[in-house]
PyMOL commands that place a pseudoatom at each C-alpha (Angstrom):
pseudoatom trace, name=CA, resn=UNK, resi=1, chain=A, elem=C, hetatm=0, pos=[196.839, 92.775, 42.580]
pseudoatom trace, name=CA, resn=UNK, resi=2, chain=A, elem=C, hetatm=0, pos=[199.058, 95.360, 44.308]
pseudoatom trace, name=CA, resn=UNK, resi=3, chain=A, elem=C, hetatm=0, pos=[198.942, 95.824, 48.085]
pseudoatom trace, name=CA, resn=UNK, resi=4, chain=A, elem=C, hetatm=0, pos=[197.456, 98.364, 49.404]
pseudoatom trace, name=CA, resn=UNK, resi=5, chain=A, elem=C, hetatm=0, pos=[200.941, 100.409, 50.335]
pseudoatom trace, name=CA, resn=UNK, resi=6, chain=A, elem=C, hetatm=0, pos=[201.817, 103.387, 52.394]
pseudoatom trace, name=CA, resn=UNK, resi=7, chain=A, elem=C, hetatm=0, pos=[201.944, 105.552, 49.146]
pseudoatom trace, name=CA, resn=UNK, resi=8, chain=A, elem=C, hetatm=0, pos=[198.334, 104.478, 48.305]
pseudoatom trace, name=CA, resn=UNK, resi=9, chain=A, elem=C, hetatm=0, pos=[197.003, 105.655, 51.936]
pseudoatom trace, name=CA, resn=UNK, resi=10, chain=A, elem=C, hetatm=0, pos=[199.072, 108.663, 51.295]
pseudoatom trace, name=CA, resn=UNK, resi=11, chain=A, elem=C, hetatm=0, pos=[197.386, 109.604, 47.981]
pseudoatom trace, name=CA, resn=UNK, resi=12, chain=A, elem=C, hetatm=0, pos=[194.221, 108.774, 48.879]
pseudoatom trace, name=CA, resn=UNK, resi=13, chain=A, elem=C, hetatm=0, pos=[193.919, 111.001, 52.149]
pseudoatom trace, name=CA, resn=UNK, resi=14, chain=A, elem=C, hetatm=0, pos=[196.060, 113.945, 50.245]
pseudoatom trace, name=CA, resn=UNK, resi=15, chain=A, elem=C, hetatm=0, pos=[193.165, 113.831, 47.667]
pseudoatom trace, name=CA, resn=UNK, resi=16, chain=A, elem=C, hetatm=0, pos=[190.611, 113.539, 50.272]
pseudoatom trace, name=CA, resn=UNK, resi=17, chain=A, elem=C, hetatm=0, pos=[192.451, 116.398, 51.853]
pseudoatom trace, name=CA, resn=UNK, resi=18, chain=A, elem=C, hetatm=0, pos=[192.835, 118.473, 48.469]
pseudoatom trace, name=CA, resn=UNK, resi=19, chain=A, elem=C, hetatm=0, pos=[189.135, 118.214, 47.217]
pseudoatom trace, name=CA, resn=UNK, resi=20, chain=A, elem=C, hetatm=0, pos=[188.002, 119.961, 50.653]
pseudoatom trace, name=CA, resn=UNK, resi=21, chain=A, elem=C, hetatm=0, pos=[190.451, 122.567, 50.220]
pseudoatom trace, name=CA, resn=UNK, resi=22, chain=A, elem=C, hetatm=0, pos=[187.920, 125.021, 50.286]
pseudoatom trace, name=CA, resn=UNK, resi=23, chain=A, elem=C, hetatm=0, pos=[186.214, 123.533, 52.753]
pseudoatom trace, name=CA, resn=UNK, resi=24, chain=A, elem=C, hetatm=0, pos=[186.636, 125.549, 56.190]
pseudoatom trace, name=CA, resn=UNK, resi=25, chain=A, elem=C, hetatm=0, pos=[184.517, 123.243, 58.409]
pseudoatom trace, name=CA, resn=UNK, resi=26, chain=A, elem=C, hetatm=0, pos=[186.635, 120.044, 58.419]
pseudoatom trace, name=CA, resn=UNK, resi=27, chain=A, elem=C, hetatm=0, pos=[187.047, 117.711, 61.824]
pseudoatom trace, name=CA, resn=UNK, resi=28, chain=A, elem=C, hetatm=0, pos=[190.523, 116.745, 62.912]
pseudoatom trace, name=CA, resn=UNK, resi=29, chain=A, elem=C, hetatm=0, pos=[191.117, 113.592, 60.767]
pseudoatom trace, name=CA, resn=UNK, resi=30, chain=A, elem=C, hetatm=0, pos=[190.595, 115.880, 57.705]
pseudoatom trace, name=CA, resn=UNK, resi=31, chain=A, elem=C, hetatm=0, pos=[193.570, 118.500, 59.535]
pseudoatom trace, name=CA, resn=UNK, resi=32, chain=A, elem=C, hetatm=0, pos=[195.248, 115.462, 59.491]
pseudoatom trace, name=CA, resn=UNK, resi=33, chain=A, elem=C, hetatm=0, pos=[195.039, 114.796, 55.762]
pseudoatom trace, name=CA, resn=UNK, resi=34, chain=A, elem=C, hetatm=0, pos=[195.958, 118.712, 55.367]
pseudoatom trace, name=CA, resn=UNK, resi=35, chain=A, elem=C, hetatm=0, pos=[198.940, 118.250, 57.282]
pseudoatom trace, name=CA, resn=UNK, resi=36, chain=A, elem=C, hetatm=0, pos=[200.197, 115.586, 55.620]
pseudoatom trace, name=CA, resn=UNK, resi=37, chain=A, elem=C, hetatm=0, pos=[199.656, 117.396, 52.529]
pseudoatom trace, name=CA, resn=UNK, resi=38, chain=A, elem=C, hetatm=0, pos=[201.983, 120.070, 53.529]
pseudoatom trace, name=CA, resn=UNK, resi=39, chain=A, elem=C, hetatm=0, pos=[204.675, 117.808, 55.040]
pseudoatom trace, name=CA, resn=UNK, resi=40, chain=A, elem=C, hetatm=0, pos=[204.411, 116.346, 51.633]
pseudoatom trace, name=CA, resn=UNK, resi=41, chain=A, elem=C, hetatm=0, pos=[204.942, 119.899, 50.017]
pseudoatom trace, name=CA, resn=UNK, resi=42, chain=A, elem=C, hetatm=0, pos=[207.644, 120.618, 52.295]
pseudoatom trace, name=CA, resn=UNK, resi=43, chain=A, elem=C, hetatm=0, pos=[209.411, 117.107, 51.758]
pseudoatom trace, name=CA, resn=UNK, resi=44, chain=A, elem=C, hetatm=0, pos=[209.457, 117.834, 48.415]
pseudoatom trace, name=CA, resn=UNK, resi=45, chain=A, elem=C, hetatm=0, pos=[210.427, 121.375, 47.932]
pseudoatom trace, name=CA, resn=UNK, resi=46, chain=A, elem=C, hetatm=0, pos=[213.345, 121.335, 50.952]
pseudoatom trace, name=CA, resn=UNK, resi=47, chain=A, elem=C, hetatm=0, pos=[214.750, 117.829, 48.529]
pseudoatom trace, name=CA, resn=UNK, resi=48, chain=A, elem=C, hetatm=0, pos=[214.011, 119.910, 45.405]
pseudoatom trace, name=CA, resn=UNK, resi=49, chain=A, elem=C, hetatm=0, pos=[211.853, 116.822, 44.229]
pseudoatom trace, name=CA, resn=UNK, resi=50, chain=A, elem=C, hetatm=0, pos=[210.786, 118.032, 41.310]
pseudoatom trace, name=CA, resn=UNK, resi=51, chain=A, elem=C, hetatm=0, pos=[209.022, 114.820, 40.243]
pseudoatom trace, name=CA, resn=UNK, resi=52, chain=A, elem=C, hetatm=0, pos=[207.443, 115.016, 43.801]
pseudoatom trace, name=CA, resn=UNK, resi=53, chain=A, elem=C, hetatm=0, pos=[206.103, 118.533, 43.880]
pseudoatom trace, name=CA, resn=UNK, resi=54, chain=A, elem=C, hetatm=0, pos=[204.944, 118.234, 40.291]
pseudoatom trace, name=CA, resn=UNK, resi=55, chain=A, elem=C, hetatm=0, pos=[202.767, 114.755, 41.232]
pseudoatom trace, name=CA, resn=UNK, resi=56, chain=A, elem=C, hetatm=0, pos=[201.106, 117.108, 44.048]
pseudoatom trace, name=CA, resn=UNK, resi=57, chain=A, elem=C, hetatm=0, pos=[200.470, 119.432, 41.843]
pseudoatom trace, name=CA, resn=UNK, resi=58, chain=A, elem=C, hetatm=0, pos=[198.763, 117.619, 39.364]
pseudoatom trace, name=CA, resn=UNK, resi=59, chain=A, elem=C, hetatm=0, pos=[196.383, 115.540, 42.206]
pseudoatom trace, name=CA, resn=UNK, resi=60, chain=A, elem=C, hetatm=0, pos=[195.898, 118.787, 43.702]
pseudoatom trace, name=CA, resn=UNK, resi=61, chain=A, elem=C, hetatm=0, pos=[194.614, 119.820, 39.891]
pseudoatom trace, name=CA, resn=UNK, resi=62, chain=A, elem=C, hetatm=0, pos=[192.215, 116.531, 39.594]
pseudoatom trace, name=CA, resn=UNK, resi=63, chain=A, elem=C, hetatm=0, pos=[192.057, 115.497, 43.232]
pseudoatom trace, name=CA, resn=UNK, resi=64, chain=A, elem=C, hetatm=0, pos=[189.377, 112.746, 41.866]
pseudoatom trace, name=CA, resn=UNK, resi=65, chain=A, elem=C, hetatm=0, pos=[191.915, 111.384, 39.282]
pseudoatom trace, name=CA, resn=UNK, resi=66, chain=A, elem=C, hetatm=0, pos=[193.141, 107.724, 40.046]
pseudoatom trace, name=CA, resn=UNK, resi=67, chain=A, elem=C, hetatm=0, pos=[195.731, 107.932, 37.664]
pseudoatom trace, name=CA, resn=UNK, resi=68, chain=A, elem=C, hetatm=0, pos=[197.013, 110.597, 39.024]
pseudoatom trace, name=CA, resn=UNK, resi=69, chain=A, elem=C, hetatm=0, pos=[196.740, 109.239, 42.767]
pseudoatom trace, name=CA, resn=UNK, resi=70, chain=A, elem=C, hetatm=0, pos=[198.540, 106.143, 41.807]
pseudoatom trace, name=CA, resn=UNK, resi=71, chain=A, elem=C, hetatm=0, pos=[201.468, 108.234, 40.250]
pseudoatom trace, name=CA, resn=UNK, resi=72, chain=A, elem=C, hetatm=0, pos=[201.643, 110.474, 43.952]
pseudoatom trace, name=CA, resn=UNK, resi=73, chain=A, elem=C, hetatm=0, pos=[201.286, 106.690, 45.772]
pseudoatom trace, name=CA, resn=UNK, resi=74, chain=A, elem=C, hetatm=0, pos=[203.806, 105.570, 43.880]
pseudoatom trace, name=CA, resn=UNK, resi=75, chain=A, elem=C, hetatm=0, pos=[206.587, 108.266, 44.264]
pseudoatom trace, name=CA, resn=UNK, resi=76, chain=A, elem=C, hetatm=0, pos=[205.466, 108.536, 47.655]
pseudoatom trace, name=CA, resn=UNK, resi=77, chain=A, elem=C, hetatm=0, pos=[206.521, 104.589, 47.858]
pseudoatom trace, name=CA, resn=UNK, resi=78, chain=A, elem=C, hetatm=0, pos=[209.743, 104.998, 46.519]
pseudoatom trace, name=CA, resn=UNK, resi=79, chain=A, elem=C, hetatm=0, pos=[210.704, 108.160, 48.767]
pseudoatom trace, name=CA, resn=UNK, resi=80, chain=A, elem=C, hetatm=0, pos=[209.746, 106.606, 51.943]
pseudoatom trace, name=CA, resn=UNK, resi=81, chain=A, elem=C, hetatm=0, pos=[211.209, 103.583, 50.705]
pseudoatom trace, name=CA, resn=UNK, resi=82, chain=A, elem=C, hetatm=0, pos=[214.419, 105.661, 51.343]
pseudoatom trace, name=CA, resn=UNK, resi=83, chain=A, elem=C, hetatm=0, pos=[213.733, 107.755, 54.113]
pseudoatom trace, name=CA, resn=UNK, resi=84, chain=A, elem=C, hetatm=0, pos=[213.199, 106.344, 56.904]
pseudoatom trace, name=CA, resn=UNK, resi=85, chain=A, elem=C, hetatm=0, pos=[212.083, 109.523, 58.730]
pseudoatom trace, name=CA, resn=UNK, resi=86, chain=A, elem=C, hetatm=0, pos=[209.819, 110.270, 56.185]
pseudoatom trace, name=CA, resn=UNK, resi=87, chain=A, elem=C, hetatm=0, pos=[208.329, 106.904, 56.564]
pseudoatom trace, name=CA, resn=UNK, resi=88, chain=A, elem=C, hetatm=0, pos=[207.823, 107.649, 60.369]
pseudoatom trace, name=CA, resn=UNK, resi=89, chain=A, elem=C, hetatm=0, pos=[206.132, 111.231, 59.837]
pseudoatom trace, name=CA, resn=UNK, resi=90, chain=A, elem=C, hetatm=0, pos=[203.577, 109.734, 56.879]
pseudoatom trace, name=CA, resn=UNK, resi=91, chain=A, elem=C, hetatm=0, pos=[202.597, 106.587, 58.783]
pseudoatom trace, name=CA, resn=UNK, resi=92, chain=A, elem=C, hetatm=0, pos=[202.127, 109.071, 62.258]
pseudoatom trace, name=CA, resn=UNK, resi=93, chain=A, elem=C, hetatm=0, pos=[200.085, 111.618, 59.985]
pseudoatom trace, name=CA, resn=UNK, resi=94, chain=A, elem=C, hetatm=0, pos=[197.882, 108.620, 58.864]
pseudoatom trace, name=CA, resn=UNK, resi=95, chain=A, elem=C, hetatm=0, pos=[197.327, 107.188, 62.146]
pseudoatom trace, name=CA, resn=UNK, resi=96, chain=A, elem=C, hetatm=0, pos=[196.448, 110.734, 63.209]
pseudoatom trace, name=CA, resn=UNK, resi=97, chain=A, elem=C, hetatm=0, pos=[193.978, 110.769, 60.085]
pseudoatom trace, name=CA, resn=UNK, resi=98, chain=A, elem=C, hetatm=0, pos=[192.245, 107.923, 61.437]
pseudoatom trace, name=CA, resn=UNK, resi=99, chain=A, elem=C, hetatm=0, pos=[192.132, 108.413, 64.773]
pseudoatom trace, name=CA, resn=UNK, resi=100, chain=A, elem=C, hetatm=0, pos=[190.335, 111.426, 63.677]
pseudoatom trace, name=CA, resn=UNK, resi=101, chain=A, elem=C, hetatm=0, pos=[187.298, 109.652, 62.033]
pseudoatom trace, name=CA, resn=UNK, resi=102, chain=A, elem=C, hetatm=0, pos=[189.101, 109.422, 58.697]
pseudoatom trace, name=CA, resn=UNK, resi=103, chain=A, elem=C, hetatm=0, pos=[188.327, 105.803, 56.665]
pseudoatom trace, name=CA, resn=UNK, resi=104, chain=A, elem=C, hetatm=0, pos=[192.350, 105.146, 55.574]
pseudoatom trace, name=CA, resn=UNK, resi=105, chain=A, elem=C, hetatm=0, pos=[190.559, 101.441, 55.576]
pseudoatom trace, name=CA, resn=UNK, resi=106, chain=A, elem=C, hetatm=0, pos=[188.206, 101.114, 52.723]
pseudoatom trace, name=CA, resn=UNK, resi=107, chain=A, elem=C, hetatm=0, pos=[190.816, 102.302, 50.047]
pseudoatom trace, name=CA, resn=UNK, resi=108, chain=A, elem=C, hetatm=0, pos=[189.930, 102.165, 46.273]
pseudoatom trace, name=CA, resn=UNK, resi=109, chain=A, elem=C, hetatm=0, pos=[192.381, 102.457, 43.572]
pseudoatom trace, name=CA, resn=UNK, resi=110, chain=A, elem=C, hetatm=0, pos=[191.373, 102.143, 39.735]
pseudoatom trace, name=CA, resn=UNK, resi=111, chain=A, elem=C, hetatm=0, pos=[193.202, 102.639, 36.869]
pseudoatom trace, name=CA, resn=UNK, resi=112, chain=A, elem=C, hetatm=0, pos=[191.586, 102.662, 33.115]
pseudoatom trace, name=CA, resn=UNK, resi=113, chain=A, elem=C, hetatm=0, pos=[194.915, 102.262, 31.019]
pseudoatom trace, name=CA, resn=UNK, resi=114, chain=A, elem=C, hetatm=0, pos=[196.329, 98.674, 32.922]
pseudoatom trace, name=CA, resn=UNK, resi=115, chain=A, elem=C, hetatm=0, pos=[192.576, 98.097, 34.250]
pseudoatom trace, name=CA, resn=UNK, resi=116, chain=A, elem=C, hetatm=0, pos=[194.115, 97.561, 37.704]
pseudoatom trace, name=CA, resn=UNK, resi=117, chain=A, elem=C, hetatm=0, pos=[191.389, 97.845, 40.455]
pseudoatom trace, name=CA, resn=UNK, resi=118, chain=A, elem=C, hetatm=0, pos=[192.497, 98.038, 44.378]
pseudoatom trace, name=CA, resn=UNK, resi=119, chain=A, elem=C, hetatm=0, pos=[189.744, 97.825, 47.254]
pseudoatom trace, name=CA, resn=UNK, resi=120, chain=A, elem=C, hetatm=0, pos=[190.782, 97.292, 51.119]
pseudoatom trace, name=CA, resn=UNK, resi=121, chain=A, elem=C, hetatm=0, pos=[188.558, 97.243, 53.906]
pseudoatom trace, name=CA, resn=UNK, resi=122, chain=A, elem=C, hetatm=0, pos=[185.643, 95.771, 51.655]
pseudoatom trace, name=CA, resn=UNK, resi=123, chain=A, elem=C, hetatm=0, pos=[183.041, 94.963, 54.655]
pseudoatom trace, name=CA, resn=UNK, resi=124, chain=A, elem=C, hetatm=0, pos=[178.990, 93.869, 53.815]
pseudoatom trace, name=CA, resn=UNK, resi=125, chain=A, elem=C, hetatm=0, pos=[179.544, 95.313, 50.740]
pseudoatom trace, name=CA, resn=UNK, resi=126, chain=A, elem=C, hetatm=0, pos=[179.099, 94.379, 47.359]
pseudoatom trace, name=CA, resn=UNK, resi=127, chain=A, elem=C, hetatm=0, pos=[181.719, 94.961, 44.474]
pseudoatom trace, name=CA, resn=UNK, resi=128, chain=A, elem=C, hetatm=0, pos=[180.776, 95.040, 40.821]
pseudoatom trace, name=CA, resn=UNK, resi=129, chain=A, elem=C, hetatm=0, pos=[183.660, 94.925, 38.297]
pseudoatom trace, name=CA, resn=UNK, resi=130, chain=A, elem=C, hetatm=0, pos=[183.105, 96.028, 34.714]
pseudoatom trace, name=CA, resn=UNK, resi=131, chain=A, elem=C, hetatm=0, pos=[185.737, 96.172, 32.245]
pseudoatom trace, name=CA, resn=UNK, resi=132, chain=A, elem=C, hetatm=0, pos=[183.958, 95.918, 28.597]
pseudoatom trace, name=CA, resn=UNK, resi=133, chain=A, elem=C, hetatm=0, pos=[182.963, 93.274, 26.097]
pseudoatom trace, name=CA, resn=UNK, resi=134, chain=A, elem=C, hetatm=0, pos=[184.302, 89.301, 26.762]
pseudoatom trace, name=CA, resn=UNK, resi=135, chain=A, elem=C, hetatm=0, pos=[186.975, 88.863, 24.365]
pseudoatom trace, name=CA, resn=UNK, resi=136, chain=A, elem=C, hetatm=0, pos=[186.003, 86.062, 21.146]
pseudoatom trace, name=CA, resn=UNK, resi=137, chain=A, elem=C, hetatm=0, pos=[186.123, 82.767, 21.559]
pseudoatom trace, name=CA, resn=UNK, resi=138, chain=A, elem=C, hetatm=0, pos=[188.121, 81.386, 19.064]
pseudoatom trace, name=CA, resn=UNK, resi=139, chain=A, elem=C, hetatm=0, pos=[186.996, 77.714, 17.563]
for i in range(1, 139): cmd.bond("trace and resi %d" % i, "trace and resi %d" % (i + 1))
show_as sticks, trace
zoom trace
């Protein structure tokens, strides 16, 4: 299993962030989440990151889509992979997130195509895992 990364925080507080768009009444770890939404917009548009704004765009789209959360984690892996200052700004912006009342620490990733399920934070909880029929036995 993957770790839970940066990039996976990232996507998972942008979509948290992007499904209350609408929503005017939000505390100041959900600001956060905004913010780092539009550092992410601005990031990408000043770099003209194409791939970057156009992974944004489609979370903001389905902001409940996993697949498209793990594509935003992992181009938002890769960039701060490279940028250091980036790195800095999304990690602040997170910390910010959760100092606000946001929970960055029970992350859940899940992905139909590879079947590639990612929990952190898991605490007096109980975790159920389907993923279809047992294969056949052969013999």
């Amino acid at each position: 299993m993957e770790p839970v990364t940066l990039g996976v925080i990232v996507a998972a507080l942008a979509a948290k962030a992007l499904a209350r768009a609408e929503d005017e009444t939000v505390g100041a770890g959900f600001a956060a989440a905004r913010k780092l939404v539009e550092t992410l917009r601005r990031r990408f548009a000043s770099a003209m990151d194409d791939d970057g704004a156009a992974a944004l765009d489609r979370l903001a789209d389905a902001p409940d889509s996993a697949s498209r959360a793990s594509a935003l984690a992992t181009l938002v892996d890769d960039r701060a992979g490279g940028s250091p200052g980036l790195r800095e700004e999304l990690e602040a912006l997170v910390k910010e997130a959760r100092d606000g009342g946001v929970d960055v620490d029970s992350i859940s990733q899940a992905a139909q195509g590879s079947q590639i399920v990612q929990n952190a934070g898991i605490n007096n909880s109980e975790v159920n895992v389907s993923q279809g029929p047992a294969p056949p036995h052969s013999g």
